[in-house]
C-alpha positions in Angstrom: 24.5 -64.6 -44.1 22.8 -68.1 -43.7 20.1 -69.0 -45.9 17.2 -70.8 -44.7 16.9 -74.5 -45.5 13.6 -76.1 -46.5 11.3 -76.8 -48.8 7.6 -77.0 -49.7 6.6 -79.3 -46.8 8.5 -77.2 -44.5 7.2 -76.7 -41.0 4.1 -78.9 -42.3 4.4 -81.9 -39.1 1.1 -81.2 -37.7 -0.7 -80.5 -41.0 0.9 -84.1 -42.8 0.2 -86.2 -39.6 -2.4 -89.2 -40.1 -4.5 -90.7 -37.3 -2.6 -93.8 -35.4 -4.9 -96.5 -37.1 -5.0 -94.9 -40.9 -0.8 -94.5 -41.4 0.5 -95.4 -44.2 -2.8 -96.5 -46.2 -4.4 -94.8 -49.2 -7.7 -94.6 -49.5 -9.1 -96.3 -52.5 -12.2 -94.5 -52.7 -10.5 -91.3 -52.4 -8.0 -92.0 -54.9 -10.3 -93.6 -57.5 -13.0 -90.9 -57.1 -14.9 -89.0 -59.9 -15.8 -85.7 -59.4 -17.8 -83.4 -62.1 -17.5 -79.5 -62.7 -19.4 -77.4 -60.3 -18.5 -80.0 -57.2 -17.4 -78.0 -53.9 -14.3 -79.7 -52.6 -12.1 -79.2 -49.8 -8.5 -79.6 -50.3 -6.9 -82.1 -47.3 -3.8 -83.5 -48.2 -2.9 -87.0 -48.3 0.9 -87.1 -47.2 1.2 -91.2 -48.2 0.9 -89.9 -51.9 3.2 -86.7 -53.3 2.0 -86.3 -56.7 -0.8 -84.3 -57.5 -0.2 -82.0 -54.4 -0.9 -78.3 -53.6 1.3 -76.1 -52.1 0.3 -76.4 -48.3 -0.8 -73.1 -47.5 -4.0 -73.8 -49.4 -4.6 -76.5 -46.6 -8.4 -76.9 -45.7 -9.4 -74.4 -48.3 -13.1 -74.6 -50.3 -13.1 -74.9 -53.9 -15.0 -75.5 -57.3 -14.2 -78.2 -59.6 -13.6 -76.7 -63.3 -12.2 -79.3 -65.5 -10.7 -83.0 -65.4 -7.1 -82.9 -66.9 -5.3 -85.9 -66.8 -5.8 -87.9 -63.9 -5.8 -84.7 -61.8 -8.2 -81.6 -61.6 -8.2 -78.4 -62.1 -10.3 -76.5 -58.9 -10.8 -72.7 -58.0 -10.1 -71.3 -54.7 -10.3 -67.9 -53.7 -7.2 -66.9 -51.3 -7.7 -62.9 -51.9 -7.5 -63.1 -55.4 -9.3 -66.4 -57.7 -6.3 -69.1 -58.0 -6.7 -72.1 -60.2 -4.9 -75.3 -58.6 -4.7 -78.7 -60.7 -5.4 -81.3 -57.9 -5.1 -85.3 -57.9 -8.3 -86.6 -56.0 -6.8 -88.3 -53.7 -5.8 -84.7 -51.8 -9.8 -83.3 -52.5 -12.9 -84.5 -50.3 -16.0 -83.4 -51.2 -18.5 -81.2 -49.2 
């Protein structure tokens, strides 16, 4: 039989597109962000920068901040069961 081919980002083009004016920049103030426990965020990935991110099906999701470790952080979504994700800001918005 013939296995399928792909990885995470699989099947992910409309998800990881950018506007025309904003390709290939990072967002400063995103990136450089400080967020404290208790903040609702909402994961939207930031496909200029690969480290730090969450598995795509969590895409759009609500969560809570818990902890700061590293540069990253750890949030809380609920997706049927309570998942703990650790995050890099640049990938979180807040609500």
């Amino acid at each position: 039989m013939v296995t399928r081919k792909g990885g995470a980002r699989k099947r992910s083009r409309k998800k990881m597109r950018k506007e025309r004016q904003n390709k290939g920049k990072i967002s400063m103030t995103h990136y450089f962000q400080v967020l404290k426990s208790g903040d609702k965020v909402v994961l939207r990935a930031e496909p200029a920068y690969q480290k730090g991110m969450y598995n795509l099906r969590f895409h759009g999701k609500i969560g809570t901040v818990l902890a700061k470790k590293g540069n990253c952080y750890e949030v809380e979504i609920t997706d049927g069961k309570i998942k703990k994700l650790i995050v890099h800001p640049v990938h979180l918005n807040k609500v």
